[in-house]
N, C-alpha and C positions, 0 to 999 in steps of 0.2 A: 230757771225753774224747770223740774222735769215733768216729762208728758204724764200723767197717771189718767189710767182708765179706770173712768165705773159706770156706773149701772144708773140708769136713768129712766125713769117714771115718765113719758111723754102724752099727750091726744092729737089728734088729726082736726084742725079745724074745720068747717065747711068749707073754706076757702081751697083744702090742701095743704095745709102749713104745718109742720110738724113742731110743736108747741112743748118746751120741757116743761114736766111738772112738779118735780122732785129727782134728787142726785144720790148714791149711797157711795160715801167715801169709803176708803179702803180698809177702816176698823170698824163700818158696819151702822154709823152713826147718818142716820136721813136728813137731808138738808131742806126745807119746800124753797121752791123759786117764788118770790116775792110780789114779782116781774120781771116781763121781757122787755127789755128799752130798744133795743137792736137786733136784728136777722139781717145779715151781710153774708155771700159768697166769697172764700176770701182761703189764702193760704196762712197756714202758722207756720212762721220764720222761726218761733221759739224752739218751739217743738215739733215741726215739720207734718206735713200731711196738709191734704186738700180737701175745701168740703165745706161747712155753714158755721159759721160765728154765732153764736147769741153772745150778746150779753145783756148779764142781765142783775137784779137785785138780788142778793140775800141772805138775811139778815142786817140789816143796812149796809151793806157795802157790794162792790159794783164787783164782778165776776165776769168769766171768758166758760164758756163751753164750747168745746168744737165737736159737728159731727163729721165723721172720715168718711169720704165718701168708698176709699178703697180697703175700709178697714171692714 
């Protein structure tokens, strides 16, 4: 699969946790985030870059967001 970037709706918890809240795919169509099951520090082998994992729910099926930390 290839890397595609988009645009992401996120909040800052009290904690400091950067929480996605919604995703806009590349024909402009909003996704909401269902939930977040996981927040792991981690690299993508698929698609390369270094930085934070969620995954997460949505629309019943289980999803990868990565944030780049150098992007």
């Amino acid at each position: 699969m290839n890397k595609v970037y988009v645009d992401v709706v996120a909040e800052f918890s009290k904690e400091g946790c950067l929480i996605p809240i919604l995703f806009v795919w590349e024909d402009g169509r909003k996704y909401k985030i269902d939930k977040v099951l996981k927040i792991e520090r981690c690299a993508s082998r698929k698609a390369g870059g270094v930085g934070t994992m969620y995954t997460c729910m949505v629309q019943g099926k289980e999803s990868h967001l990565f944030f780049e930390v150098d992007k």
